[in-house]
N, CA, C and O atoms as CSV, one atom per row, in Angstrom:
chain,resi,resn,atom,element,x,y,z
A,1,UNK,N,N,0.813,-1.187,0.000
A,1,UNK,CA,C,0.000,0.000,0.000
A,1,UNK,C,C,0.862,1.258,0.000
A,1,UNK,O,O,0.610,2.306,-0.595
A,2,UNK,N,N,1.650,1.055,0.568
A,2,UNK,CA,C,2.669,2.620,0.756
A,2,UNK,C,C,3.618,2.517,-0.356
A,2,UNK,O,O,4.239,3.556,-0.579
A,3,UNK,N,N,3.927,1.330,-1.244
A,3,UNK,CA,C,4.742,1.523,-2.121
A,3,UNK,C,C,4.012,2.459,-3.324
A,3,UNK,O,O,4.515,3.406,-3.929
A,4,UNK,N,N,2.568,1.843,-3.481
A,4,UNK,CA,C,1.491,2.283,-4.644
A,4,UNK,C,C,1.341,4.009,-3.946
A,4,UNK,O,O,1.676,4.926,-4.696
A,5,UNK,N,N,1.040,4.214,-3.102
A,5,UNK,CA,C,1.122,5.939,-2.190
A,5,UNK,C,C,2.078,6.837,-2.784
A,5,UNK,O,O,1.852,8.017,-3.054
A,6,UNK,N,N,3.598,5.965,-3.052
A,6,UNK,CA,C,4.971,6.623,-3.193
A,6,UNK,C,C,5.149,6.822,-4.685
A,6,UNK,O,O,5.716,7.755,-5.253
A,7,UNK,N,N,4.299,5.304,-5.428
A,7,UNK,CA,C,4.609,6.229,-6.528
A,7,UNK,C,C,3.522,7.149,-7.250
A,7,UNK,O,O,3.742,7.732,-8.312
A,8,UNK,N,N,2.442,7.202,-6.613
A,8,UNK,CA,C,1.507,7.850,-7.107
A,8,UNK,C,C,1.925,9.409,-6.653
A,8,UNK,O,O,1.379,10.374,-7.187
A,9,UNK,N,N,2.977,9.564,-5.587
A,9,UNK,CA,C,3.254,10.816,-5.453
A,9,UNK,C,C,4.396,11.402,-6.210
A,9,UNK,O,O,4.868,12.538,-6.264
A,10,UNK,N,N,4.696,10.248,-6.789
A,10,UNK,CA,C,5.924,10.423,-7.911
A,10,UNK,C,C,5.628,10.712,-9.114
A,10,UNK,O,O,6.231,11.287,-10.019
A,11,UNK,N,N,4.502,10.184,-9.000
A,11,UNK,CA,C,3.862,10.717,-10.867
A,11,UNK,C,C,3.058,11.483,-10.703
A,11,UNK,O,O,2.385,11.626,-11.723
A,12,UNK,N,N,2.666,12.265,-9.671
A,12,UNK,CA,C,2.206,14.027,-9.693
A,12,UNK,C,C,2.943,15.109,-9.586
A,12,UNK,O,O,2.682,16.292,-9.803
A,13,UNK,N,N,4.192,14.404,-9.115
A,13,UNK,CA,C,5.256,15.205,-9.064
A,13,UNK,C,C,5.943,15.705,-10.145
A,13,UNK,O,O,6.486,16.809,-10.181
A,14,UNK,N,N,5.908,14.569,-11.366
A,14,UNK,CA,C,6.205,14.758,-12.402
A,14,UNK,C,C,5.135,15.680,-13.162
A,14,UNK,O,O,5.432,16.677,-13.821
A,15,UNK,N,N,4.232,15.332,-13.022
A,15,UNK,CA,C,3.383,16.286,-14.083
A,15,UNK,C,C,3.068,17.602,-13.550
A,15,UNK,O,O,2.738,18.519,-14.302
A,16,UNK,N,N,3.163,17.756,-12.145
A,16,UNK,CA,C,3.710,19.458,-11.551
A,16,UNK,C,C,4.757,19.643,-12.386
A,16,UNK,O,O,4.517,20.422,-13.309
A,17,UNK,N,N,5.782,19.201,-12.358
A,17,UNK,CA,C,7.333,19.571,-12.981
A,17,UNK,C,C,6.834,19.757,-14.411
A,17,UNK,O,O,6.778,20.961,-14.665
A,18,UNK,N,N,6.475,19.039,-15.373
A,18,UNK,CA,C,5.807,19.187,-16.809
A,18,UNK,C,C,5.091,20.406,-16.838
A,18,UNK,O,O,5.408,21.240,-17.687
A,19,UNK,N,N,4.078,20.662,-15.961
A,19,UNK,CA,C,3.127,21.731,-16.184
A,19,UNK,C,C,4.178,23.137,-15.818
A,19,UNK,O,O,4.551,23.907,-16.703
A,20,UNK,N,N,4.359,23.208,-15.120
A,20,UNK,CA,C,5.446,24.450,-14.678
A,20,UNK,C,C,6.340,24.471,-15.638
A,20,UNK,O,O,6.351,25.619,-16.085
A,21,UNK,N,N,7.312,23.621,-16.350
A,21,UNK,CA,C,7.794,24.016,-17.481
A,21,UNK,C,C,6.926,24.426,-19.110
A,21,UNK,O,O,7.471,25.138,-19.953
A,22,UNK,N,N,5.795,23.937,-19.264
A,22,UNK,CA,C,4.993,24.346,-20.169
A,22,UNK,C,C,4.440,25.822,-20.083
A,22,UNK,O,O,4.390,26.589,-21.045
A,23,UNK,N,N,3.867,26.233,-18.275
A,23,UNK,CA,C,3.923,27.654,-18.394
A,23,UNK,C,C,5.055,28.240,-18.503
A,23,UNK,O,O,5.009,29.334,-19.066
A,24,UNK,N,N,5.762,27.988,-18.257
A,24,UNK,CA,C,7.277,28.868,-18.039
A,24,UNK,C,C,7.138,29.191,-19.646
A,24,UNK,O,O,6.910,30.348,-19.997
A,25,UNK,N,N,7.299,28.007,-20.730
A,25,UNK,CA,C,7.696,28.637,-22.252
A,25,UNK,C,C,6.439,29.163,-22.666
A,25,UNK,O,O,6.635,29.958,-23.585
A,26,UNK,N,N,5.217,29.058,-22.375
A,26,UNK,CA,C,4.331,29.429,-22.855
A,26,UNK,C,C,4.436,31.351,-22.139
A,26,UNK,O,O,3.698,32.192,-22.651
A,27,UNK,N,N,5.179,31.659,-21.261
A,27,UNK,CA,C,5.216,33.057,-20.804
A,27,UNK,C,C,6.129,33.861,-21.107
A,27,UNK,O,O,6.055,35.064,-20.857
A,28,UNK,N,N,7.206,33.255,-21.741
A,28,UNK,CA,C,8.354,33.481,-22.444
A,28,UNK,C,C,7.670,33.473,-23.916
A,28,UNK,O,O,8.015,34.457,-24.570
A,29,UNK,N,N,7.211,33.021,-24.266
A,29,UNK,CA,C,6.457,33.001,-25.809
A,29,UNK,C,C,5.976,34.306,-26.156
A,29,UNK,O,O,6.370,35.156,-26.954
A,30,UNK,N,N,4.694,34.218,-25.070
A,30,UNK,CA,C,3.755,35.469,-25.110
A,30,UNK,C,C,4.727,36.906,-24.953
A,30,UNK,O,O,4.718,37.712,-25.883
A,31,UNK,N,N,5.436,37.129,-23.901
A,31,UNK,CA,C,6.291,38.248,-23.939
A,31,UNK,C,C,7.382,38.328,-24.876
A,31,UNK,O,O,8.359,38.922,-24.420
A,32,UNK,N,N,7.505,37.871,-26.140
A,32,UNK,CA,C,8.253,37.502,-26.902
A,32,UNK,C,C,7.820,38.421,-27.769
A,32,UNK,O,O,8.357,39.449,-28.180
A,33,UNK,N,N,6.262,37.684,-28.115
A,33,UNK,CA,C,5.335,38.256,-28.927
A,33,UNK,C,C,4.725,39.540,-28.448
A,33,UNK,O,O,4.536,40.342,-29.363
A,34,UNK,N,N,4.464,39.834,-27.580
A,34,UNK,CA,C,4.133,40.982,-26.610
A,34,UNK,C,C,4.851,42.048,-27.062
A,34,UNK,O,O,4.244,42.788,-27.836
A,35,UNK,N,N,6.271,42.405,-26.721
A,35,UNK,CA,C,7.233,43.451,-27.000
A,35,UNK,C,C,7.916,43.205,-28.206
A,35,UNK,O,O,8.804,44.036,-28.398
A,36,UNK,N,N,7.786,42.178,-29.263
A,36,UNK,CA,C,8.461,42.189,-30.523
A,36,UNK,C,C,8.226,43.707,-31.505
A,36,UNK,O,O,7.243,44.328,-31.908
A,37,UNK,N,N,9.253,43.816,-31.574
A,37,UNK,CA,C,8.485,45.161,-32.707
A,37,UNK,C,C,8.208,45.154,-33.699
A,37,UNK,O,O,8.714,44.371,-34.504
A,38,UNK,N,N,7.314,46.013,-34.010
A,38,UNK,CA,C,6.816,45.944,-35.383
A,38,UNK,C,C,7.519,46.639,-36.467
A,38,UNK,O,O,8.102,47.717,-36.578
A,39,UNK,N,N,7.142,45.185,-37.573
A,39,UNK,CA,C,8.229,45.925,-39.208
A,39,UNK,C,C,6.838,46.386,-39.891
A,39,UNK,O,O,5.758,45.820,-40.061
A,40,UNK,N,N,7.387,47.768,-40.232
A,40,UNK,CA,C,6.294,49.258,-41.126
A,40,UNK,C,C,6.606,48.416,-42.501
A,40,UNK,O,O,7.605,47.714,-42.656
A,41,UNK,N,N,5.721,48.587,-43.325
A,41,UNK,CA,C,6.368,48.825,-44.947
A,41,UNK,C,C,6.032,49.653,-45.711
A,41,UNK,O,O,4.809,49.756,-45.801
A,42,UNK,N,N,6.760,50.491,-46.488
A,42,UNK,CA,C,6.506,51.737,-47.348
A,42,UNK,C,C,6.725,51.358,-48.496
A,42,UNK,O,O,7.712,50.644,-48.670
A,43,UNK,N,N,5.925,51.695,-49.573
A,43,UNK,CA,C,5.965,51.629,-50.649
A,43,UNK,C,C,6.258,53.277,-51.454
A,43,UNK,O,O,5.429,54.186,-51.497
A,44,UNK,N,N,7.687,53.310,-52.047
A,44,UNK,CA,C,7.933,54.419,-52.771
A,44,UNK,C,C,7.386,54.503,-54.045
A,44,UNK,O,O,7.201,53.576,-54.833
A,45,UNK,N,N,7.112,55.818,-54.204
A,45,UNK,CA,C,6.754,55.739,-55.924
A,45,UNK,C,C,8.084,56.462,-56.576
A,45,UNK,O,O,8.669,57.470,-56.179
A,46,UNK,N,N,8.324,55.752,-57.525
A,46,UNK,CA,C,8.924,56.530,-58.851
A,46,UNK,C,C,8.621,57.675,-59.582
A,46,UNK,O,O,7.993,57.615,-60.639
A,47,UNK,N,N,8.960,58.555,-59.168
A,47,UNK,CA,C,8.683,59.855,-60.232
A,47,UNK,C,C,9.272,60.065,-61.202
A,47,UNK,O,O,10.159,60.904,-61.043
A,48,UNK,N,N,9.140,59.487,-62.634
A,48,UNK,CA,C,9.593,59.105,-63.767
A,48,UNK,C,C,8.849,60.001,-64.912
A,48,UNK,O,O,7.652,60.287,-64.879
A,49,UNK,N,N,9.645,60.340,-65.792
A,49,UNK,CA,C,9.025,60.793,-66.774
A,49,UNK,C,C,9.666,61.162,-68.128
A,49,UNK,O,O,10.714,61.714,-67.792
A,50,UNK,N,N,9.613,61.159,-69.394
A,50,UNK,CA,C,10.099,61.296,-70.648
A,50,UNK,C,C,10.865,63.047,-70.735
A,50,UNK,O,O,10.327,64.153,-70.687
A,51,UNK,N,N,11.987,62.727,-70.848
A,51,UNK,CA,C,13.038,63.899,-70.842
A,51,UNK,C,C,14.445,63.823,-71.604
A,51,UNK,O,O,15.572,63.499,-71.228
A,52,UNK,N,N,13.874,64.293,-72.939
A,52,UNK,CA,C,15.097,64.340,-73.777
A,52,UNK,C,C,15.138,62.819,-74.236
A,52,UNK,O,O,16.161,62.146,-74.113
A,53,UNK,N,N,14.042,62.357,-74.736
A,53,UNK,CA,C,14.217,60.936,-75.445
A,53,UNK,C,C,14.094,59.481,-74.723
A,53,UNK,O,O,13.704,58.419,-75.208
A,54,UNK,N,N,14.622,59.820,-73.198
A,54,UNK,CA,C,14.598,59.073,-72.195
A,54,UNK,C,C,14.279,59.252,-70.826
A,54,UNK,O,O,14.282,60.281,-70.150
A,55,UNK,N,N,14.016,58.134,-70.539
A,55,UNK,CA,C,13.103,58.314,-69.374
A,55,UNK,C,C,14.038,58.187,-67.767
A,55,UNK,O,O,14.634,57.266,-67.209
A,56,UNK,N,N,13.785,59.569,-67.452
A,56,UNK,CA,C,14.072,59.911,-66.258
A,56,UNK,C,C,13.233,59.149,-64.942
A,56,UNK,O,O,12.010,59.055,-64.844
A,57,UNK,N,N,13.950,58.795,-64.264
A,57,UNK,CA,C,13.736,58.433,-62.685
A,57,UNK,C,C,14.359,59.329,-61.288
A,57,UNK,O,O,15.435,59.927,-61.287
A,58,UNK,N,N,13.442,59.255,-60.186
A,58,UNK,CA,C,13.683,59.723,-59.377
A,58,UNK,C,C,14.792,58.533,-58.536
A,58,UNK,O,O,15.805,58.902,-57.942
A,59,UNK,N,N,14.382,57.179,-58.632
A,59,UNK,CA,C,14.895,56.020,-58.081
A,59,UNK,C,C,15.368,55.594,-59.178
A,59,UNK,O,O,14.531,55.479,-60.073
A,60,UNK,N,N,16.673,55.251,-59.491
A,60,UNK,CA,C,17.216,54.398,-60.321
A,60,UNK,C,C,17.423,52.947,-60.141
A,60,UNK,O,O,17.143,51.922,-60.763
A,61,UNK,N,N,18.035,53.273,-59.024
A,61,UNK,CA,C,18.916,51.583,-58.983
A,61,UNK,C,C,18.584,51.690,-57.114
A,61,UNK,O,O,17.977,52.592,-56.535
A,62,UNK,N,N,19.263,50.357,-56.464
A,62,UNK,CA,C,18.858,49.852,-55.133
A,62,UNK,C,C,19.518,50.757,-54.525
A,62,UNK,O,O,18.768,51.167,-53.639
A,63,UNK,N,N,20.880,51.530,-54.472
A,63,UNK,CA,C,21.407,52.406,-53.595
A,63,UNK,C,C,20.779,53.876,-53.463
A,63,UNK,O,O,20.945,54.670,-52.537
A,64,UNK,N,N,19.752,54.087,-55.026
A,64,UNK,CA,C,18.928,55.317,-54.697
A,64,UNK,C,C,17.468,54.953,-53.596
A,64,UNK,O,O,16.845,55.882,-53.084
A,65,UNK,N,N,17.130,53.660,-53.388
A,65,UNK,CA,C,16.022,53.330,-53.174
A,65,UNK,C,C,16.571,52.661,-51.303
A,65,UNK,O,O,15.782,52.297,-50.431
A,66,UNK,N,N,17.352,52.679,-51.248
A,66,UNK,CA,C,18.195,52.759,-50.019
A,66,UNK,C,C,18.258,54.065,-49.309
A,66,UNK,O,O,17.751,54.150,-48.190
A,67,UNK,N,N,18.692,54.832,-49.723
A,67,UNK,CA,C,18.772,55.994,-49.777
A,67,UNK,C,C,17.323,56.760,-49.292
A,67,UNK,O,O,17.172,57.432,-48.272
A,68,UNK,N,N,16.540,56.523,-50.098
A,68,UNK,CA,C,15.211,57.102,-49.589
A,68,UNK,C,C,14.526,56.732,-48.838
A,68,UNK,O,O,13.694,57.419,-48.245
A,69,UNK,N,N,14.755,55.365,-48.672
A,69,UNK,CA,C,14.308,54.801,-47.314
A,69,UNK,C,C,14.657,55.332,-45.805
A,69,UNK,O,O,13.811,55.587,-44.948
A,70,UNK,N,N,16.316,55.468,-45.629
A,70,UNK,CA,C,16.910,55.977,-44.951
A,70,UNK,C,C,16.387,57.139,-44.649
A,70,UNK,O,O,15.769,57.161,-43.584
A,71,UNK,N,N,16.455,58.386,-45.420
A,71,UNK,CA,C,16.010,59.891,-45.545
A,71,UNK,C,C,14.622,60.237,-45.090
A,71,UNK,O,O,14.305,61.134,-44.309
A,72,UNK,N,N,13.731,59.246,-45.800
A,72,UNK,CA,C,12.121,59.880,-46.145
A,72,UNK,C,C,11.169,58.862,-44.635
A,72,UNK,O,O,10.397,59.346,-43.807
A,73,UNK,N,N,11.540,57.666,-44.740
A,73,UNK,CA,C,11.016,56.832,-43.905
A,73,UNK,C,C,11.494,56.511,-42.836
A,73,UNK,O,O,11.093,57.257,-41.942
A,74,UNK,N,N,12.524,55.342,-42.321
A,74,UNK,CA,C,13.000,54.945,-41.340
A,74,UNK,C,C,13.912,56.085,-40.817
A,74,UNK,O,O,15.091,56.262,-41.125
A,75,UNK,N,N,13.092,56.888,-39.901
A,75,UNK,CA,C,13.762,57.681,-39.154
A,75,UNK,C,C,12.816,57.959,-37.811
A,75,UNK,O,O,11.647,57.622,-37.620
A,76,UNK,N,N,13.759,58.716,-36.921
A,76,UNK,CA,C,12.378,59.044,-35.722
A,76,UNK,C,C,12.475,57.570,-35.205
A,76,UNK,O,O,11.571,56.823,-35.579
A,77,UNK,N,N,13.558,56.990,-34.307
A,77,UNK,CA,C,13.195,55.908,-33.965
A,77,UNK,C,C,13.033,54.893,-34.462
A,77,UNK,O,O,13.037,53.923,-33.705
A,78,UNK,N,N,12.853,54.689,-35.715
A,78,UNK,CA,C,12.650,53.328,-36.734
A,78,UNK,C,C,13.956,53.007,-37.197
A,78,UNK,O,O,14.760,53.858,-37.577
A,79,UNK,N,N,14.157,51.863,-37.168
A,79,UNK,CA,C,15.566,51.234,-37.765
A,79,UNK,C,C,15.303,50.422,-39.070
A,79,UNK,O,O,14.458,49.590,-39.400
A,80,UNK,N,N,16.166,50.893,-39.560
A,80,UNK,CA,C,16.401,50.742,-41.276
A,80,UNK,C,C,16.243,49.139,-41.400
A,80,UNK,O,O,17.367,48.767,-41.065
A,81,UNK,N,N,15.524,48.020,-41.677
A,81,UNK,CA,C,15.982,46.834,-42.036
A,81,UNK,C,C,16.462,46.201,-43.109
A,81,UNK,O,O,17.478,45.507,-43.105
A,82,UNK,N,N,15.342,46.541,-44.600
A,82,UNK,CA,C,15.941,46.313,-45.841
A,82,UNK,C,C,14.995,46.995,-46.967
A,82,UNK,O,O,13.790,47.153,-46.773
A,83,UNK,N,N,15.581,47.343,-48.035
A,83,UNK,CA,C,14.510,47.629,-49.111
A,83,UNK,C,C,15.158,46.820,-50.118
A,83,UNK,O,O,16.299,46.359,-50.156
A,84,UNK,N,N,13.816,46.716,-51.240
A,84,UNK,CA,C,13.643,46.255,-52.413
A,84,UNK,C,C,13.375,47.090,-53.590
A,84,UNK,O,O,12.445,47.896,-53.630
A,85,UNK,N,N,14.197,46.887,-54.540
A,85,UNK,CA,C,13.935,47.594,-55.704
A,85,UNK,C,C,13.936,46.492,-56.662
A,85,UNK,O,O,14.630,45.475,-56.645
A,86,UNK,N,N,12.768,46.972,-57.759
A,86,UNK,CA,C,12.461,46.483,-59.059
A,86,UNK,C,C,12.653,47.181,-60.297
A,86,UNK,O,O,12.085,48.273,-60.298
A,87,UNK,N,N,13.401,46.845,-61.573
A,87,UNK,CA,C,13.337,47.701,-62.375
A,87,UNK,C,C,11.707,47.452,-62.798
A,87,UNK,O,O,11.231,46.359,-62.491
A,88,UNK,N,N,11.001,48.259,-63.366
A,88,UNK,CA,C,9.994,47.914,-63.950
A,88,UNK,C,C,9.518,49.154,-64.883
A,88,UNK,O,O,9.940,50.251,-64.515
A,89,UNK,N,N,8.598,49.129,-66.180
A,89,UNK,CA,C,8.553,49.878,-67.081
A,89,UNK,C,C,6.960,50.699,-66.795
A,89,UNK,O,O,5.943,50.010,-66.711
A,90,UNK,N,N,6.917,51.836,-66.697
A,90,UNK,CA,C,7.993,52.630,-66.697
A,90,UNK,C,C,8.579,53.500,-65.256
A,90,UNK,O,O,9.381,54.419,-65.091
A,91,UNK,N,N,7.910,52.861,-64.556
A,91,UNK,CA,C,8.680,53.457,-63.070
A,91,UNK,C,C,9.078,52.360,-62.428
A,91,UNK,O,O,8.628,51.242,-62.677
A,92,UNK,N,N,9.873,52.586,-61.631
A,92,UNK,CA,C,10.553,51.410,-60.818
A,92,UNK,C,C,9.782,51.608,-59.331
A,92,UNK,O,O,9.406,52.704,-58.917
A,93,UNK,N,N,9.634,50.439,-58.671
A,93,UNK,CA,C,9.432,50.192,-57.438
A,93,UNK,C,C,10.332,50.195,-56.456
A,93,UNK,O,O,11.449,49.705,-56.622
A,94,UNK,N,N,9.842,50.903,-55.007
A,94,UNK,CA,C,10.994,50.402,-54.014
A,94,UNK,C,C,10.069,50.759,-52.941
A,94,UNK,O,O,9.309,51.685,-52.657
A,95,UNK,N,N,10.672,48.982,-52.184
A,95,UNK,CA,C,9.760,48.725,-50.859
A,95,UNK,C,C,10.873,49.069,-50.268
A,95,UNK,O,O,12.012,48.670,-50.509
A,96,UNK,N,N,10.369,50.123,-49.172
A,96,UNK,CA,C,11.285,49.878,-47.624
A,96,UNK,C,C,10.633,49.427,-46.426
A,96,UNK,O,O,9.465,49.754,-46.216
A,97,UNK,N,N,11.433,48.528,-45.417
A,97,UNK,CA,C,10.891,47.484,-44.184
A,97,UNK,C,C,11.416,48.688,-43.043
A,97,UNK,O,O,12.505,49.222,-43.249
A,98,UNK,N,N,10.963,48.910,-42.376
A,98,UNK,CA,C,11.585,49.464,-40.937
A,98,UNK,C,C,11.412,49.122,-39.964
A,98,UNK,O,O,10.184,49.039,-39.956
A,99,UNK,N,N,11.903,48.679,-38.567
A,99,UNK,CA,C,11.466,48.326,-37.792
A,99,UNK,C,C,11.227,49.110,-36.392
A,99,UNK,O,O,12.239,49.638,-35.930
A,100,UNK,N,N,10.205,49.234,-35.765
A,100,UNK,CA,C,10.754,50.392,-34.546
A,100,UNK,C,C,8.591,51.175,-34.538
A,100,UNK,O,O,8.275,52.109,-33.800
């Protein structure tokens, strides 16, 4: 009788120990998710237009579209993460990510 007592207090013991580690990551999770910060996304436009035969851009290439991200958007606290540029006809695209 006291052996069946001992281990029945052994296998609640265990599933205390189980449950307390399940909240533990489940509270670490949530405050994870809680204070994660949020990534903004901006979409630039191209100000493009026919000049002298060819077509002018405001954004050319990824270091102009870098650039404006930096300048126009991720500022004030927001940290720069990455942008994307597309050539495309006839204005080019550029996403910037910020985080903050």
């Amino acid at each position: 009788m006291a052996k069946k007592y001992h281990e029945n207090v052994e296998f609640l013991k265990r599933i205390q120990i189980a449950l307390i580690v399940i909240c533990v990551v489940a509270l670490v999770a949530y405050l994870y998710f809680l204070f994660q910060p949020k990534i903004t996304k901006f979409v630039i436009s191209d100000e493009c237009g026919p000049i002298s035969g060819s077509i002018m851009h405001s954004i050319k290439d990824e270091d102009a579209c870098s650039n404006s991200c930096h300048n126009q958007y991720c500022t004030k606290g927001k940290e720069f993460l990455k942008s994307e540029f597309t050539l495309s006809m006839p204005c080019n695209t550029c996403i910037c990510y910020c985080k903050g």
